[in-house]
C-alpha positions, 0 to 999 in steps of 0.5 A: 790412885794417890793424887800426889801421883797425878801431877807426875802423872800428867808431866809424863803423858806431856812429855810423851805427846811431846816425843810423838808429835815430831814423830806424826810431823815426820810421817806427814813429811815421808808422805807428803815429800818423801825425797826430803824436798815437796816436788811440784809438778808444773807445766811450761808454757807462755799462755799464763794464767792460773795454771801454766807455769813459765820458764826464766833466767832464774828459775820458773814464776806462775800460780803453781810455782807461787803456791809450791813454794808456800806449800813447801815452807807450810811442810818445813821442805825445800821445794823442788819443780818438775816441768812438763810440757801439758797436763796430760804429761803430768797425768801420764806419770801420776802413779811413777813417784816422780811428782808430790803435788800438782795443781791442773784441770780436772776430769772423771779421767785423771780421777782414776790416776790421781786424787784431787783436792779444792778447786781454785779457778773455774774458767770457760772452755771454748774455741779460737778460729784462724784468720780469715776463717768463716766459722762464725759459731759451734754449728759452722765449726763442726763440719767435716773437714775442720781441724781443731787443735787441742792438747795432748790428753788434756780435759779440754782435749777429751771435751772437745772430741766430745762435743764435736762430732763432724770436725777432727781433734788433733793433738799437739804437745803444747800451747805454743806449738798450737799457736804456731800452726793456727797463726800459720793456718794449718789448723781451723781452729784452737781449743782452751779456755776462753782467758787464755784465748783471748790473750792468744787472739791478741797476739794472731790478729784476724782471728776470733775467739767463738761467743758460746761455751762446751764445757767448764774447765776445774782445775784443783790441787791434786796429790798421787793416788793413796796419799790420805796425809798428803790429801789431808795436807793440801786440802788444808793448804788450799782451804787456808790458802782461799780464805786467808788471802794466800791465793789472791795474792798468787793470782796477783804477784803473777799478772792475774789482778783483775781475775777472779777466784772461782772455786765453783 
C-alpha cells in the first residue's frame, strides 16, 4: 500500500468511529431508558435514610431521587420517578418494564428477579418493641405469642421470619402503617434497620430499639434482569459516584451528614 494512501486512510477509520460511537451511545440509551427518559423506581416512605424516598409539594427528594437524577444527566435523559410503597413493590414488577433502575436492600431473593450493582450503604437489622413491653432482648422476644411487624416481601421481612422461630412476622404495606400500630400497641414489636429505628424510637416514646443485631441489610444499585449495558452503566455510575464524591454529597443534601458510607 502506497503511504500517500495512509493519511486518507486514517481520515476514513476516524470519521467512521465518529459515525458508530453516536450509534453505541443510542444503544446504551435504548437499554438503559428505553422509554426516552431513565424511570427510577423509588419507595415513599417518612423513615428517611439511604434508601426511602419522600413525597412533597414539588416533586420527591431522598438518596435515590438525588443519584436518579444525576445518573440520568450522566446518560443524556430526563429522569422519570416511579413510587412504591416498599421494596418488595419494586421487586414484584422487576421483569413488567415498568422501571430502569432502582437502588433497595438486597437478597439471594430478589437476585433471582434483578441484578445488582455496588453497594452503597450497609446498615444493621434489628427490632424496636412497643412501650411498656417487657422484651428486654432477642431470647424475650421470640416467644409464642408476640407479634412482630415487618415489610411486605422485603429482606428484613425474610430475615426476621428466619431468625425468629416462636414470634409471628406479620406483614404490613409500609413503614408508616407500622408505626402506627406499634405506637397503638397492636403489634409487640417492629423490625428494620437499627438507623431507622432510632428515629422511630424518638418519635413513640417508651419504646425500645433491642442492643443485638439478626442480620446486615445491603443495599445497592440494581437494574431488570439481562440488562448487560444497563448494569455496565450503573456500576459505572455507582463506582465513579463512591469515589468522586457524588455520593457523600447525597447523603448529605438529604439529612444524612453525620452517616457514613459502607460499601461493605
Amino acid at each position: 500500500m502506497s503511504y500517500r494512501a495512509l493519511p486518507w486512510l486514517a481520515g476514513l477509520v476516524l470519521a467512521a468511529a465518529m459515525v458508530a460511537m453516536p450509534a453505541k451511545a443510542e444503544d446504551l440509551k435504548g437499554e438503559v431508558a428505553p422509554t426516552g427518559k431513565l424511570r427510577v423506581a423509588i419507595a415513599i416512605s417518612s423513615a428517611g435514610g439511604a434508601f426511602w424516598s419522600t413525597r412533597t409539594e414539588t416533586g420527591y427528594t431522598g438518596v435515590p431521587v438525588t443519584l436518579g437524577r444525576e445518573m440520568a444527566a450522566q446518560l443524556g435523559v430526563g429522569v422519570e420517578y416511579v413510587p412504591f410503597q416498599n421494596s418488595g413493590q419494586i421487586t414484584d414488577v422487576a421483569a413488567k418494564g415498568i422501571w430502569d433502575v432502582t437502588f433497595l436492600p438486597q437478597d439471594a431473593v430478589r437476585a433471582t428477579k434483578m441484578t445488582f450493582g455496588p453497594i452503597y450503604e450497609v446498615t444493621d437489622a434489628t427490632y424496636i418493641v412497643k412501650a411498656g413491653s417487657t422484651i428486654t432482648d432477642f431470647a424475650t422476644l421470640d416467644q409464642p405469642g408476640v407479634v412482630v411487624a415487618a415489610e411486605y416481601n422485603t429482606t428484613t421481612m425474610r430475615g426476621a421470619v428466619a431468625h425468629l422461630k416462636k414470634a409471628k412476622v406479620v406483614e404490613y404495606q409500609d413503614v408508616d402503617e407500622i408505626v402506627t400500630v406499634l405506637r397503638n400497641g397492636e403489634v409487640d414489636a417492629f423490625a428494620l434497620s437499627r438507623d431507622r429505628l432510632d428515629d422511630v424510637a424518638k418519635k413513640i416514646p417508651g419504646t425500645k430499639v433491642l442492643d443485638e443485631t439478626f442480620k446486615k441489610t445491603i443495599t445497592a444499585v440494581a437494574v431488570p434482569l439481562n440488562h448487560p449495558q444497563s448494569l455496565a452503566f450503573v456500576t459505572k455510575f455507582m463506582t465513579d459516584a463512591i469515589a468522586n464524591g457524588t455520593l457523600r454529597k447525597a447523603f448529605d443534601d438529604n439529612g444524612l451528614k453525620d452517616k457514613p458510607i459502607r460499601t461493605q
